[in-house]
N, C-alpha and C positions, 0 to 999 in steps of 0.2 A: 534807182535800179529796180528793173519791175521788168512784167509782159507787155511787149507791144499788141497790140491788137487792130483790128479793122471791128469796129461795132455795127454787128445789123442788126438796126432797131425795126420793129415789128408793130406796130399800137392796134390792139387786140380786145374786141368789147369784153373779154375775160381768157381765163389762161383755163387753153383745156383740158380736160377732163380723159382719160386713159379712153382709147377708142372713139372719142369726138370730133369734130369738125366744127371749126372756128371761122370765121372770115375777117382778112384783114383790114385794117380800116385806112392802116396808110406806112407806107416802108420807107426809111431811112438809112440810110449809111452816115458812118462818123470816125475818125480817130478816136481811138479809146489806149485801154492800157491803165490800173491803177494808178502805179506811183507817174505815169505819163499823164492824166489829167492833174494833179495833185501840181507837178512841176509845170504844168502852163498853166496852172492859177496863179502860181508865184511871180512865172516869167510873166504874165498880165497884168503883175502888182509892181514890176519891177524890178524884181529882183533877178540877181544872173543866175542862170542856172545851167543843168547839162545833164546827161541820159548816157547811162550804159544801157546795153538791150541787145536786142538781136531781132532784124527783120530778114525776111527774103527778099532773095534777085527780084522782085517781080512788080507790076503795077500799084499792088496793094503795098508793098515796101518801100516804094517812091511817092505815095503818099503821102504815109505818115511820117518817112522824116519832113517832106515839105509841109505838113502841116504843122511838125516843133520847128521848123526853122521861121515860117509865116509866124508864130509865137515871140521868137527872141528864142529859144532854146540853142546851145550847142549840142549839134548831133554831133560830132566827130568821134565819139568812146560807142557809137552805136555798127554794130556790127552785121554785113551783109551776108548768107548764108546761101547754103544749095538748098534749100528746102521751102515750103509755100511761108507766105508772113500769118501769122495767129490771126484769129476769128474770135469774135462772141456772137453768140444768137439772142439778143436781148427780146423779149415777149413784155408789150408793159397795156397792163386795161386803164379802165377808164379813170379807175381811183389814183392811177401811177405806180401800185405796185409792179412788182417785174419776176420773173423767172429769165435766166441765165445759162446759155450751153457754151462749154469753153471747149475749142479747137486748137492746141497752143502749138503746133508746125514750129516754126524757128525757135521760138523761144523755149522749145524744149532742150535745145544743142548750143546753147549758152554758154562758154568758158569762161574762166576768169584768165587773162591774158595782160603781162606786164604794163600792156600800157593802158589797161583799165585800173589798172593799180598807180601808176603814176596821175594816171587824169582823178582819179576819187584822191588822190590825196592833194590834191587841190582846194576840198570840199571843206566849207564850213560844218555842213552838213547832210549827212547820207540820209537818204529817206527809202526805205524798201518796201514794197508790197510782194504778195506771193507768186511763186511760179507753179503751172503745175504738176512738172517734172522735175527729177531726181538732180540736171544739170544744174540749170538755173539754181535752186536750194543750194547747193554744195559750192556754185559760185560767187554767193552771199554769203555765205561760211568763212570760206577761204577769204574772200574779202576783208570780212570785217577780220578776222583775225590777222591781217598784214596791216591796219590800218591802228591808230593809236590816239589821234589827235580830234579827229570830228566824231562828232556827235552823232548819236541815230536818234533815226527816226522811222519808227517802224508801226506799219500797215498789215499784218497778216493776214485780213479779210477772210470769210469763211471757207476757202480752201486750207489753210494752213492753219486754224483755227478748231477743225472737223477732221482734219488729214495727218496733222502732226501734235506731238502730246507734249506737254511745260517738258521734258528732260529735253528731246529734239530742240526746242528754241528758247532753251534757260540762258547759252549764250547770247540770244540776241536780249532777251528780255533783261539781262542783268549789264547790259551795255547801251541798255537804250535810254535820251535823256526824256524821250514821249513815245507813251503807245497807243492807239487808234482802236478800236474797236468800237462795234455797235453793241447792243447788250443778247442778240443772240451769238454774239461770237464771242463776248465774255463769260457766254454761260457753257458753249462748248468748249473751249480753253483753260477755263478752271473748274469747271462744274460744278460750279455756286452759282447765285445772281448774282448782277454786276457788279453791289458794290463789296460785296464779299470776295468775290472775285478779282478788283483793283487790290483791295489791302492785301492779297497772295502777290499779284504782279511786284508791289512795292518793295515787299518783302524779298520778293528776287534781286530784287536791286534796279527794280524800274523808278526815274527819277520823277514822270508825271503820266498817270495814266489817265485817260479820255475817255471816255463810253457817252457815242453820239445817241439818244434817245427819240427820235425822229421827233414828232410834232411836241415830245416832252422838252424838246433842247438835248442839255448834257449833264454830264459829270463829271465832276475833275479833281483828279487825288493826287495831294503831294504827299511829301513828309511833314508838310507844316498845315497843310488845310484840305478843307474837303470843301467840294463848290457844286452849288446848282444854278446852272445858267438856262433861262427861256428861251426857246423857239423864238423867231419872228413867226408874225398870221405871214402867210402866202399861199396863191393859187398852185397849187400839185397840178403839174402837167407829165413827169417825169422823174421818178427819183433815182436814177441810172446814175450815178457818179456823186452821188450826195454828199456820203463818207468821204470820198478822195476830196471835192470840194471845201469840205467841214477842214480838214486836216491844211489845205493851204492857207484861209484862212488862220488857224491858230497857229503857226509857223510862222507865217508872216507877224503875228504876234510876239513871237516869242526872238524872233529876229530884231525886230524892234525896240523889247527889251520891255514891251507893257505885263502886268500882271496878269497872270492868271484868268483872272474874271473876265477882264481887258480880252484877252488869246479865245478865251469863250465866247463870248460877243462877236467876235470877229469870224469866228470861223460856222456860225450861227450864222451868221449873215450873208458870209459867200456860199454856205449851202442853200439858204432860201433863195439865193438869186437862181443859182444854179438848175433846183428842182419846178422853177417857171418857166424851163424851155425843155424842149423834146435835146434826149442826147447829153453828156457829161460835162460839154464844154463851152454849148451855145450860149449858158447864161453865165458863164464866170464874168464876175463885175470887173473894172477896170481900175486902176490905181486912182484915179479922181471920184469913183465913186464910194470907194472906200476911205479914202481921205474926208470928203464930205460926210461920210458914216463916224468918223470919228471925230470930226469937229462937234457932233449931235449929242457925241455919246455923256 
């Protein structure tokens, strides 16, 4: 459960400068949406899965569900709206860093409605990224508070991470069995470094906290251990969806039922695939690549 989006990606010899002028080097369109790439990395791995959300009437909205249904995903909990389908302005240079503008249209008018409550409680596992509006939030709220049996999994990314403070998401953090984060959003969410900041999350009652540290790998805090997992080397074309990548990955781990280190590896891996194509979702690996990744491992 997350924002749907339409990603225009921009590739930019560098992100300008206030009063500047830049030239493009080359423009792309993509299905985006946090917890929406996160669940077609899964549905890529195989696993079933399915999308609450909200797009618009419109071409941009007929899209992206064909792009989760061309996935495997079920759209049917995904909701059609009078208003445009959300935008990101993605800006990324040469290195693959990015600058980011969110236009959230539908997914601002987001409801929680009976039958997205019948369809999540279907769910092994809920997996949430943030909204940028007050709807969306308060429909992840309400959710999780009707729901009793699955598991979270929670993405807050730097909107909700810089927008909302531990009291506002102590419910989800103390319901969550994994939290996602990169280490500047563990440092704006608890306002320590990261790993001081995991042992606050734990404390809340998060059961495994994650802090992706880009070319460092990760970090990963239980109650019973603390882990540092390496990067793979790979060519940086794109880090637009990295985190959301990293995260199906270790799901897919954790689904499986592999340890820990095992869920770091893993989810280390489908974000290096991921950040070697332009776009969030061009590189997500396939279930046989991952299978052979783990026969190696």
């Amino acid at each position: 459960m997350g924002a749907l989006n339409l990603d225009k990606i921009y590739r930019v010899p560098r992100i300008a400068k206030p009063g500047e002028e830049v030239f493009v080097i080359e423009a792309t369109q993509a299905a985006g949406g946090s917890a929406a790439n996160t669940i077609v990395g899964l549905a890529r791995l195989g696993v079933s899965t399915g999308f609450i959300g909200a797009v618009g009437r419109d071409s941009d909205g007929d899209f992206l569900i064909a792009e989760l249904r061309r996935e495997g995903v079920d759209t049917s909990a995904i909701e059609r709206l009078d208003a445009p389908t959300g935008i990101i302005i993605a800006l990324v240079d040469e290195k693959g860093e990015r600058s980011m503008y969110a236009y959230p249209g539908a997914n601002d008018l987001l409801k929680l409605t009976e039958k997205s409550i019948a369809y999540a409680s279907r769910a092994k596992y809920l997996h949430f990224s943030s909204f940028v509006g007050e709807y969306g939030f308060e429909a992840q709220r309400a959710l999780l508070a009707k729901l009793k049996k699955q598991k979270l999994s929670f993405a807050p990314g730097m909107l909700y991470a810089k927008e909302r403070c531990l009291v506002e998401l102590k419910e989800f953090i103390s319901a969550s069995e994994v939290i996602f984060l990169n280490k500047e959003e563990a440092f704006h969410l608890t306002g320590n470094e990261y790993e001081r900041g995991a042992e606050m999350l734990l404390y809340m009652g998060a059961r495994i906290v994650v802090v992706t540290l880009g070319e460092e790998g990760c970090f990963i805090a239980s109650d019973r251990e603390r882990l540092r997992v390496p990067a793979f080397k790979t060519s940086v074309v794109d880090t637009t969806g990295a985190g959301d990548a990293f995260a199906a990955g270790f799901l897919y781990g954790l689904l499986k039922g592999y340890d820990l280190e095992t869920c770091g590896k893993l989810g280390n891996f489908v974000a290096a695939k991921c950040i070697s194509h332009v776009g969030a979702r061009a590189g997500l690996p396939t279930k046989q690549e991952v299978e052979e990744f783990l026969e190696g491992l």
